[in-house]
Structures are given as C-alpha cells and as structure tokens.
C-alpha positions in Angstrom: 0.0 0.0 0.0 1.4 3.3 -0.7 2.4 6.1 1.9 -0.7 7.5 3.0 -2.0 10.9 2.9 -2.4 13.2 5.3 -5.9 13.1 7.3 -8.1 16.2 5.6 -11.6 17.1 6.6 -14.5 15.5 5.0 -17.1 17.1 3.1 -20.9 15.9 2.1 -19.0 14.6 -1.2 -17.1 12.1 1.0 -20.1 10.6 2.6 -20.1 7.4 0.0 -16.1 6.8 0.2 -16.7 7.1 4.3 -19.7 4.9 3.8 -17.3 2.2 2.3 -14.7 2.1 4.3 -17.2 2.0 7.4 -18.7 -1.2 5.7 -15.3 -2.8 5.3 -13.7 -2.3 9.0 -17.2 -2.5 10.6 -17.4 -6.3 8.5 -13.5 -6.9 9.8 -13.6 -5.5 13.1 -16.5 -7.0 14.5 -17.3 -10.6 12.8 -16.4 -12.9 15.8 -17.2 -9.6 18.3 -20.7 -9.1 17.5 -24.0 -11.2 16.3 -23.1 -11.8 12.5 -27.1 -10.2 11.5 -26.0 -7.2 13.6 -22.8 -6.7 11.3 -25.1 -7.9 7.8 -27.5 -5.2 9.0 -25.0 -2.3 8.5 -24.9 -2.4 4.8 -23.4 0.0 2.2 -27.3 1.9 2.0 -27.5 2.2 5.3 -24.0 3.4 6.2 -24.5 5.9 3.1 -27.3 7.8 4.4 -25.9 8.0 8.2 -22.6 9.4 6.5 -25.2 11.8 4.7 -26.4 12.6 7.4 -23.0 12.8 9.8 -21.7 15.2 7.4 -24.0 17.5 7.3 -23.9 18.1 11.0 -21.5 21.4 11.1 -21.2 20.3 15.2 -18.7 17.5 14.4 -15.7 16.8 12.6 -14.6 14.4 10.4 -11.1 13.6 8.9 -10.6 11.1 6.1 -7.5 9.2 4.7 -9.2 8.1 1.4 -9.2 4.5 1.5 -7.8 3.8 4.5 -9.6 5.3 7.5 -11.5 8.1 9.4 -12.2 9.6 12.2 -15.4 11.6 14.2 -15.3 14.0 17.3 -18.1 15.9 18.5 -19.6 17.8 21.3 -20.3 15.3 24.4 -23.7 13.9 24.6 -23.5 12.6 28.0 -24.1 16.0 30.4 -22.9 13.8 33.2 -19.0 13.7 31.1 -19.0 17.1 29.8 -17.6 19.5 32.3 -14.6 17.2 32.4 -14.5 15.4 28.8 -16.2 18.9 26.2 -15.9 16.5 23.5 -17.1 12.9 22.1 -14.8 10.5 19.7 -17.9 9.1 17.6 -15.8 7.2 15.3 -12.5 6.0 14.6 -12.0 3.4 11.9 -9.4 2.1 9.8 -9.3 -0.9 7.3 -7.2 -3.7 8.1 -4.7 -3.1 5.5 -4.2 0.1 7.0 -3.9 -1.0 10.5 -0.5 -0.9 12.5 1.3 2.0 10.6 0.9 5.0 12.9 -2.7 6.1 10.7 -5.2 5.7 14.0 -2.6 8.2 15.9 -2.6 10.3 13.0 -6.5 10.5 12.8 -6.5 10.8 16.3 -4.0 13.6 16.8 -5.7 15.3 13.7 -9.3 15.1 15.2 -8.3 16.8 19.3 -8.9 19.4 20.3 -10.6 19.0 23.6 -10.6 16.4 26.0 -12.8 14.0 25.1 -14.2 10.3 25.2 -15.1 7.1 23.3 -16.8 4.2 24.1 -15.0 0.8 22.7 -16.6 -2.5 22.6 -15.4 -4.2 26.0 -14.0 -7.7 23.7 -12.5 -5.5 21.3 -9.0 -6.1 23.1 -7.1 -4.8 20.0 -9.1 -1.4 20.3 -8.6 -1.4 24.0 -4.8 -1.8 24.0 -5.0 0.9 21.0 -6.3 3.2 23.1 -4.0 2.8 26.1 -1.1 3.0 24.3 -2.6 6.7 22.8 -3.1 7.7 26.2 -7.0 6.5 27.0 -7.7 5.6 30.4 -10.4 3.4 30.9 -12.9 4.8 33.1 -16.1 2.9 33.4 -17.8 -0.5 32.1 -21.0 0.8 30.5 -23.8 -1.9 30.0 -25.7 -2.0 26.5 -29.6 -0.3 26.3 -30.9 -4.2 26.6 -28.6 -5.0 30.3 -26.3 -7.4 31.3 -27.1 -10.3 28.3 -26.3 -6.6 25.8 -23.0 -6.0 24.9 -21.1 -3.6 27.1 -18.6 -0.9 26.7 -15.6 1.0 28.2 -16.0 4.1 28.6 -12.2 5.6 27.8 -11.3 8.9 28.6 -8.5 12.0 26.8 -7.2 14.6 28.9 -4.6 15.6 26.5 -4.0 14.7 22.6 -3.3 11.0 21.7 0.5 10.8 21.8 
C-alpha cells in the first residue's frame, strides 16, 4: 500500500467513500465480536445515508485518509461527562490493511482538540490496547440499552492529545 495521505476534513461529497470504508472495518472488526445479522444489518445503504447525514452536522468533525480510515469527534452527549471530557470520539475506523502504521494516531491527533471520550466494545481487546497505548484511560464498564445479556462498553477517557 502506498504512503498515506495526510488526514483532511470530510465534506458531504465524501459521505459514499466514508460509507465504504465503514462497511469494510465495521465487517473486519466485528465478525467474531458481535451477532453476524448485527454486522449484515449495517450495509453499504445504510452506512451511506448516516454518512449523509453525519456530514451535514457542522457540530462535528470528520477527517478522512481516502481508503484507509476516518475519524469523528463531536460535542459530548453525556451531560454527566461534559464539564470534564467537552468533546465525544464518535468514530474512529481504519481498514485492516491500514492497520498498525501509525494512521489511528494520526487520525486521532488530527481530530483533538478538547478532552474527550469514546466508548469501545469491551472484547474488542485490539481497540482497548490501541487506546491505552494513545493515552485513553479506561474509566467505566457501560452496559448495552438491553442490560447485562447486551454488549457492554468501556467508557475511555483523553485529557490531553493521543501521543
């Protein structure tokens, strides 16, 4: 794979390239983690219209590495985090191919601005050791809408910019 480029900010015109490359580390990233019609239910149409629609919220950023990954940070929608944590990371993705050569830090790094957090997918131990190594410090186990039989998440935490 060649070197890649440098994150830039997405624009509505992105939202099918974003759309694809959600589809592809959403499929790689969670077969195994999560119920396989969960993971068939995210399709390119679907993923296409949320990226519609993520893009044309001026409240959040995005930053794209065209075919390789992307990220999402936005104000905080839990009140109880946002005194301490102003901002939310909504998305962070990268295809495989892409993993393991610095491009997650760079998105990262690109996307702070504030403190913020991110919840990860409690068996995703490849995320969760990611996210350590950036800095994260997990802060609290937070249990799917449907209880303890749901998935459940950590809740991981930025003071300062991924290093």
């Amino acid at each position: 794979m060649a070197e890649a480029a440098a994150p830039r900010l997405a624009t509505p015109a992105d939202a099918d390239a974003i759309a694809a490359l959600h589809v592809q580390a959403w499929d790689e990233t969670y077969r195994g983690l999560l119920p396989e019609p969960e993971i068939d239910a995210r399709s390119f149409d679907v993923r296409q219209q949320q990226w519609r629609n993520q893009l044309a919220d001026t409240a959040k950023r995005t930053y794209l590495i065209p075919h390789m990954g992307f990220v999402q940070v936005g104000p905080q929608p839990d009140p109880a985090h946002a005194a301490q944590y102003p901002e939310f990371l909504f998305a962070l993705y990268l295809v495989r191919a892409a993993q393991g050569r610095g491009l997650g830090r760079r998105l990262m790094a690109t996307a702070y601005r504030h403190p913020f957090t991110a919840l990860c997918l409690s068996t995703n131990v490849q995320a969760r050791a990611f996210y350590r190594h950036l800095g994260g410090i997990e802060l609290a186990e937070v249990e799917g809408p449907n209880g303890p039989d749901d998935v459940t998440d950590i809740l991981i935490g930025w003071r300062s910019s991924p290093r």
